[in-house]
C-alpha positions in Angstrom: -23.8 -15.0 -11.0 -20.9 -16.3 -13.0 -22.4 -16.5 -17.0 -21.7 -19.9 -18.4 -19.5 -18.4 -21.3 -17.0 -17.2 -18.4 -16.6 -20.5 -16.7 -16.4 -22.5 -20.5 -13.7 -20.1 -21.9 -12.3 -19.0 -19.1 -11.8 -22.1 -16.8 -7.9 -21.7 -15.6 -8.6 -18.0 -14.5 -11.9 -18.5 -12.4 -10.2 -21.1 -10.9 -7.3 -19.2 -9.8 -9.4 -16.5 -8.4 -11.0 -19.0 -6.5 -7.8 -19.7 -4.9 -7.6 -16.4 -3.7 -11.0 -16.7 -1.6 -9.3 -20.2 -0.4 -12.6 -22.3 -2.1 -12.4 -26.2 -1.3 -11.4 -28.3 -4.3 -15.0 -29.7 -4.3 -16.4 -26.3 -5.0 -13.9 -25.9 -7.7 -15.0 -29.2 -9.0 -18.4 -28.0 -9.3 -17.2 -26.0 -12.6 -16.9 -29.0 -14.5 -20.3 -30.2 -13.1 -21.8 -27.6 -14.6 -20.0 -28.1 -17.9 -21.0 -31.0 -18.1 -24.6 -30.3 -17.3 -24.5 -27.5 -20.3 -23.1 -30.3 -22.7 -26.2 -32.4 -21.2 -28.1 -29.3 -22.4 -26.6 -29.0 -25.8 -27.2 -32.4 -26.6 -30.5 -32.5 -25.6 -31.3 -29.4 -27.5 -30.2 -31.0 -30.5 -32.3 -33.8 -30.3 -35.6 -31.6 -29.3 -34.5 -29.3 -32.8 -34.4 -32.8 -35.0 -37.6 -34.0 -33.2 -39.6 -30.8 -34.3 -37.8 -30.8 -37.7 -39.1 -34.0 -37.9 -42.7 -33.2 -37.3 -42.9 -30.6 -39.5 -41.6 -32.8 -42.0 -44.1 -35.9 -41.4 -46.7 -32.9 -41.0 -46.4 -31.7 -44.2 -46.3 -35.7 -45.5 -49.6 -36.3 -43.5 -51.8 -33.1 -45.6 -50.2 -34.3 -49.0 -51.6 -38.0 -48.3 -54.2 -37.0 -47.0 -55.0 -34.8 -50.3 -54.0 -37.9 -52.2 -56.6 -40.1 -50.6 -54.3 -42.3 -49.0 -55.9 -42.3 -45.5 -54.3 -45.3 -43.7 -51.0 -44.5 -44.7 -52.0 -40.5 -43.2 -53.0 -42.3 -40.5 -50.0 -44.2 -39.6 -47.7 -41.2 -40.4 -50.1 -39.4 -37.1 -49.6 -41.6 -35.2 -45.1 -41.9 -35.5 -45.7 -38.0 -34.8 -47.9 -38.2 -31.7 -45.2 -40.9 -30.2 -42.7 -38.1 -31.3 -44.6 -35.6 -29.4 -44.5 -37.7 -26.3 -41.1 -38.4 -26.6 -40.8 -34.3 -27.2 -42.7 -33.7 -23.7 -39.5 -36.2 -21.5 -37.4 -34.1 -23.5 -38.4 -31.0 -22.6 -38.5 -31.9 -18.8 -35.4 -33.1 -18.6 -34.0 -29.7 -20.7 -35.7 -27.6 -18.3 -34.7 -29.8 -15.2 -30.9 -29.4 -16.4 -31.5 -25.7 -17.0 -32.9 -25.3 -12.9 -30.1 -27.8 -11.7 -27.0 -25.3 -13.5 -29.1 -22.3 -12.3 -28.7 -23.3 -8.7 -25.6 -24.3 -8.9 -24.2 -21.4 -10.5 -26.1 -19.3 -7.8 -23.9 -20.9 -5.2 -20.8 -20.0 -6.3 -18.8 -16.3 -5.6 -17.6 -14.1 -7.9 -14.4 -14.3 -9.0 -12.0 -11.9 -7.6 -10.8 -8.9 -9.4 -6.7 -9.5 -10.3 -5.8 -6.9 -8.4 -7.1 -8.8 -5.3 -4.4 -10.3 -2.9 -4.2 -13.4 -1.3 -5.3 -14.1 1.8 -7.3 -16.5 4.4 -8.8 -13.3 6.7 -9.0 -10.1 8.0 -5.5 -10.0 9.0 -4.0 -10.3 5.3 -5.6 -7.4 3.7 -3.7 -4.7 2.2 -3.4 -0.9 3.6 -4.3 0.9 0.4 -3.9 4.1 2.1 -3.6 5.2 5.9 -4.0 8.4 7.7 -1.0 10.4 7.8 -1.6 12.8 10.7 -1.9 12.5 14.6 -4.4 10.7 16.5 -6.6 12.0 18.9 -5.5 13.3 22.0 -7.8 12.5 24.3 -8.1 13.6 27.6 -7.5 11.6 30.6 -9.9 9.3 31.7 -11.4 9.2 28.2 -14.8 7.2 28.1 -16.2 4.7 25.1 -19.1 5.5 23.3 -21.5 3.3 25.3 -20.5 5.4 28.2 -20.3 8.6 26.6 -23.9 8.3 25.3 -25.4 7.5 29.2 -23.2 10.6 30.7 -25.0 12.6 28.0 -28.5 10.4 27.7 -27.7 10.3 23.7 -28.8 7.0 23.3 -29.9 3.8 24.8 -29.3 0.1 24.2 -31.3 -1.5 27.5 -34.7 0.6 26.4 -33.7 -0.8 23.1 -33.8 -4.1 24.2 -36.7 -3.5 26.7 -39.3 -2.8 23.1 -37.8 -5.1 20.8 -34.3 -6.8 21.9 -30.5 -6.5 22.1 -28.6 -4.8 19.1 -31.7 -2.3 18.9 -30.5 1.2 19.9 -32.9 4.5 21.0 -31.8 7.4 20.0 -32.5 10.6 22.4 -32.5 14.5 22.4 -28.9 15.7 20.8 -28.1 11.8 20.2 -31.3 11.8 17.3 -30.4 15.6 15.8 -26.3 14.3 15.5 -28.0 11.2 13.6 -30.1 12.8 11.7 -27.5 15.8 10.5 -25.0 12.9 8.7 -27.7 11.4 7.3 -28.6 14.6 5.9 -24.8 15.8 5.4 -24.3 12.2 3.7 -27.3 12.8 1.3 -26.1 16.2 0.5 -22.6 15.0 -0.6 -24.3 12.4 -2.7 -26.8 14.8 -4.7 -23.9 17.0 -4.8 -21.7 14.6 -6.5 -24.7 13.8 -9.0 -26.3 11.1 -7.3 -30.2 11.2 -7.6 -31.8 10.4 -4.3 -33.8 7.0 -3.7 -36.3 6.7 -1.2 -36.9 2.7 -1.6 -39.0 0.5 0.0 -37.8 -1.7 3.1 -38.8 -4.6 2.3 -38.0 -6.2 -0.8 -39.0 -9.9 -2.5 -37.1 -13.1 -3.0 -36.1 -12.3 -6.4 -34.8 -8.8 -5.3 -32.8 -10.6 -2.7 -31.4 -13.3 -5.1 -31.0 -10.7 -7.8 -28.2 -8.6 -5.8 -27.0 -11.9 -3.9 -28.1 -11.8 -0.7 -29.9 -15.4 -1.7 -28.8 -17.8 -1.2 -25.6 -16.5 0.6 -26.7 -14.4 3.3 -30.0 -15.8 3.7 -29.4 -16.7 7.9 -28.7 -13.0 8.0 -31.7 -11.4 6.6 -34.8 -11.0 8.8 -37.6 -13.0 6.9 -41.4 -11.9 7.0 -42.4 -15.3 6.7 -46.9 -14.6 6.5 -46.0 -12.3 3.3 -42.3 -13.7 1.9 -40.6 -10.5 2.3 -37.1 -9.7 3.6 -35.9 -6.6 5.9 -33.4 -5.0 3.8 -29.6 -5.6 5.0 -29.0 -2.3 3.0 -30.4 0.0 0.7 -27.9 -1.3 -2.4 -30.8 -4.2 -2.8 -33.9 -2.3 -3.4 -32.0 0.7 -5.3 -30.0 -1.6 -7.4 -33.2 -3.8 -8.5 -34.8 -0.8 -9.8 -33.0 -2.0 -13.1 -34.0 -5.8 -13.0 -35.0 -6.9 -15.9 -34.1 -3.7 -18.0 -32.5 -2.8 -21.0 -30.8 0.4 -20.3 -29.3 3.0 -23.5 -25.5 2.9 -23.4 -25.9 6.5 -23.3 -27.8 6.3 -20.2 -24.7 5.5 -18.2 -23.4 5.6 -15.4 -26.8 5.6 -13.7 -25.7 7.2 -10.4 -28.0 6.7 -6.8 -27.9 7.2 -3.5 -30.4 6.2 -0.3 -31.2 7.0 3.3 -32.9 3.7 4.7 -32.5 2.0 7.9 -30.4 -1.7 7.7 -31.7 -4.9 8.9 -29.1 -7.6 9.9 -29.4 -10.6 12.0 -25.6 -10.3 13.0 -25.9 -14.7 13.6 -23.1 -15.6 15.5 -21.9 -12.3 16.4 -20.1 -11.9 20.1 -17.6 -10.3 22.3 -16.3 -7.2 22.7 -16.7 -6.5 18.8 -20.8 -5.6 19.5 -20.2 -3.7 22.3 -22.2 -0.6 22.3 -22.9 0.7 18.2 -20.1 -1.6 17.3 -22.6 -4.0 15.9 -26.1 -3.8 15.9 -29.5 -5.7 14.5 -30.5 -2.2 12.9 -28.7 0.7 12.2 -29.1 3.8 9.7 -26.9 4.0 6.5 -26.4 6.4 3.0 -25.7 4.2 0.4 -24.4 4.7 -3.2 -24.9 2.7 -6.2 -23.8 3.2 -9.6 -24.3 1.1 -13.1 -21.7 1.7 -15.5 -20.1 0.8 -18.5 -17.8 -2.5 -17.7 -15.4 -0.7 -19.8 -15.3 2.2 -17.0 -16.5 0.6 -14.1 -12.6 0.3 -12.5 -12.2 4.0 -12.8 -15.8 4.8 -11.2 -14.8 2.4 -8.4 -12.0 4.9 -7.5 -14.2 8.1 -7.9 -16.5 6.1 -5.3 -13.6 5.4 -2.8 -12.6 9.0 -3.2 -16.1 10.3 -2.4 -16.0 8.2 0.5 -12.4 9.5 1.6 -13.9 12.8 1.4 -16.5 12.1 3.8 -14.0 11.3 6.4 -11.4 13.8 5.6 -14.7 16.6 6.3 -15.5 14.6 9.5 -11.8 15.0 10.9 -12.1 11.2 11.3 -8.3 9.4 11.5 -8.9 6.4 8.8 -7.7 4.2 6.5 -8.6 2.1 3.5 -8.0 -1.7 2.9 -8.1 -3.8 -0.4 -9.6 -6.6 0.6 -7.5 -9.8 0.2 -9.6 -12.5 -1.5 -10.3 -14.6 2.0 -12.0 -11.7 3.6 -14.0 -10.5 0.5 -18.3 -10.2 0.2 -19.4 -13.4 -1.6 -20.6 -10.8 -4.8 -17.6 -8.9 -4.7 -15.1 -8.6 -7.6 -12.7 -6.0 -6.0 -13.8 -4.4 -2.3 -12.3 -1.2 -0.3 -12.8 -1.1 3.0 -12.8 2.3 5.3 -12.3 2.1 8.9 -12.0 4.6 11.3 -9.8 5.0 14.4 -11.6 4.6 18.2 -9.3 6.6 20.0 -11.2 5.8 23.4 -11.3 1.9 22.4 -7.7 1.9 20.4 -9.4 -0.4 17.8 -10.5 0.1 14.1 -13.8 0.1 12.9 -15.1 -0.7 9.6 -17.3 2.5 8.2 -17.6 1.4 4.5 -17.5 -0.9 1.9 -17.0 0.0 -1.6 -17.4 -2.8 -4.5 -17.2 -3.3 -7.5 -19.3 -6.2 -8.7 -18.4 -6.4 -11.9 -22.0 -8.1 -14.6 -22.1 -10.7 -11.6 -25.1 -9.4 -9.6 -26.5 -7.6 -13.6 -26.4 -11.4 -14.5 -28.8 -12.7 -11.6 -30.7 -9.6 -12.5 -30.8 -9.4 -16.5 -29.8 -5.9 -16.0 -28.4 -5.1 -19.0 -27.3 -2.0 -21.8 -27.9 -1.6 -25.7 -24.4 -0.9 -26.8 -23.3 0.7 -29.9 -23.5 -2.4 -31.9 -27.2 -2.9 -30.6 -26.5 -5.8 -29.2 -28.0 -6.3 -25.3 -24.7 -6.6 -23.2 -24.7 -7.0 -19.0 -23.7 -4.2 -17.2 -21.5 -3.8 -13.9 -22.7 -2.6 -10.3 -21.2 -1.4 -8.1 -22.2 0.5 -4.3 -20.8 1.6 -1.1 -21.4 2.9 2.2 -21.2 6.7 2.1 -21.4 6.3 5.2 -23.0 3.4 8.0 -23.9 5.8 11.2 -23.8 3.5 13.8 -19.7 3.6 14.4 -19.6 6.8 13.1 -21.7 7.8 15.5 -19.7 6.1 17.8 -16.0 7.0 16.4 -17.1 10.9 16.9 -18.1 10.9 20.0 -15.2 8.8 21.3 -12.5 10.9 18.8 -13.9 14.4 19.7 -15.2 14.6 23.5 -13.2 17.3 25.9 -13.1 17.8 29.6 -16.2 20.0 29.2 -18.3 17.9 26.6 -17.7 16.3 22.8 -16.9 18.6 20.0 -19.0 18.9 17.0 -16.9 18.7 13.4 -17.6 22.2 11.9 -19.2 20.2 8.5 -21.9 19.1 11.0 -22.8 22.1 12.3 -25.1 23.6 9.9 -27.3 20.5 10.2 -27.3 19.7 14.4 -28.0 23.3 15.1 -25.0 23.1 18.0 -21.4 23.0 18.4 -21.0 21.1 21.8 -22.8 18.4 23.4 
């Protein structure tokens, strides 16, 4: 969430990174809106500070008459305060009413992009920020896609999926389930080893853990909803691990708090269609590693990096062909200050497939959260978040079998070894 003090002082620059994510002019518009609402605010502030200085005054008026004898002119001095106590009461309503309207409004809006960010309406305007530089896959004739692959070698099934719960639920099966659960376990051992401290969270978090990391309002069509208890399905394990910290004050020294997560993802996928959720391409649930970090906002920009490079070496240890994308401002997550992008090559398909997003977020989710950090000064400051996928299994999954099968089977990458137990399936 944008904080007031940004949009007031800094009007001319949130409004040009708002051009970058293409926002309509009536969006834009809602800036002043809320201005004007804070002025509202102000004002009525004022007045509610002169009403009670007033009381306390008359108040103080009332005891000496009332030690003077004078009763009837005590009286009538009690009851001017009680009419300035109602008055006090619409006052406060309407202060707290203004303070709910700006809330909401200010929870609609995006972050502003970082200035780094490019311009751009979609997908097709985002920057290469850095692309594989060796050869493709060969692949052998005849090679298969993933879906394919995985019913030649019963690693995994989407119609059983859909038989117990629905489309976009996959089975995993015999060496399909040990190659899943080896990254997960490869990806968590990366983390620790780059000093992240493990998360097991819960799957299911509350509204204010949603709202807190902007998945409400925003993505709220895209969460499953447990509507009996008010819970969400976690879209990722960034929400849960990253509201550890609501509503805390965190040492300066304590940072950068570094974490990392195994959960299952939940996502709706509304809308989705065509040859894009083919197979693991896009699914309702899928498994994913995440990593979160709070830092400093002064280093948050070079933590960002050492996150994309953590991911690159994922990849590089995978022998996966990828590349990374700055995101232009049309195509970027609505909490997003600056996003990379990984995608990986599908040899079999000749498509790429997104594999991770690293953000930096910047105070705007530690501002829907109060998350902030005593600085030096001992003043209570916001902090930035940031997290990314290190790494989303699903089209890994699928990018490995596709990238690595032979004649005779699909190779295992060496990294992985030491966790399936094989080298060939």
């Amino acid at each position: 969430m944008l904080e007031l003090n940004t949009i007031r002082n800094q009007k001319d620059s949130v409004i040009e990174g708002y051009k970058k994510r293409n926002l309509s002019e009536q969006t834009i518009a809602e800036l002043d809106a809320i201005l004007a609402l804070d002025d509202e605010r102000k004002t009525i502030q004022t007045q509610l500070d002169n009403a009670l200085a007033e009381i306390n005054a008359l108040s103080k008026e009332v005891g000496d008459l009332f030690k003077a004898g004078k009763q009837d002119q005590a009286g009538d001095l009690k009851t001017k305060v009680a009419g300035i106590k109602e008055g006090i009461k619409s006052l406060e309503q309407r202060h707290k009413d203004i303070k709910d309207l700006i809330e909401e409004k200010l929870l609609s809006l995006p972050n502003v992009p970082h200035e780094s960010v490019p311009f751009g309406k979609g997908a097709e305007d985002n920057e290469v920020f850095k692309s594989w530089d060796k050869a493709f896959p060969s692949l052998p004739e005849n090679a298969l896609p993933h879906w394919e692959l995985a019913e030649k070698y019963d690693l995994f099934s989407l119609s059983l999926g859909a038989h117990i719960t629905g489309s976009g639920f996959p089975v995993y099966k015999g060496k399909g389930a040990r190659l899943q659960r080896a990254l997960i376990s490869f990806f968590l051992d990366e983390a620790t080893d780059a000093g992240f401290t493990e998360i097991i969270p819960p799957l299911l978090v509350n509204k204010h853990s949603a709202r807190g990391t902007g998945q409400l309002p925003d993505k709220e069509g895209q969460m499953y909803y447990c509507e009996k208890d008010d819970l969400y399905l976690i879209p990722t394990a960034e929400v849960p691990i990253t509201n550890l910290y609501r509503d805390a004050i965190i040492g300066v020294d304590e940072l950068p708090i570094k974490m990392t997560g195994y959960t299952p993802c939940f996502r709706r996928e509304a809308g989705s269609y065509g040859s894009d959720v083919k197979g693991l391409n896009r699914v309702h649930q899928f498994d994913k590693v995440e990593v979160v970090v709070l830092q400093h906002p002064d280093k948050s920009y070079d933590t960002l990096m050492d996150m994309v490079n953590h991911v690159e070496g994922l990849l590089i240890k995978l022998e996966l062909p990828y590349r990374i994308l700055r995101l232009c401002g049309g195509d970027m997550g609505f909490n997003s200050a600056l996003t990379f992008d990984f995608e990986v090559y599908s040899a079999a398909q000749e498509k790429w497939l997104e594999v991770s997003s690293v953000s930096n977020f910047e105070s705007f989710q530690a501002n829907r959260m109060m998350l902030r950090y005593k600085d030096t000064d001992g003043k209570n400051k916001l902090a930035h978040t940031l997290n990314g996928s290190a790494l989303a299994l699903a089209r890994i999954v699928a990018s490995l079998l596709e990238n690595n099968q032979t004649r005779d089977g699909i190779d295992i990458p060496y990294v992985l070894r030491q966790y399936t137990g094989f080298d060939k399936i």
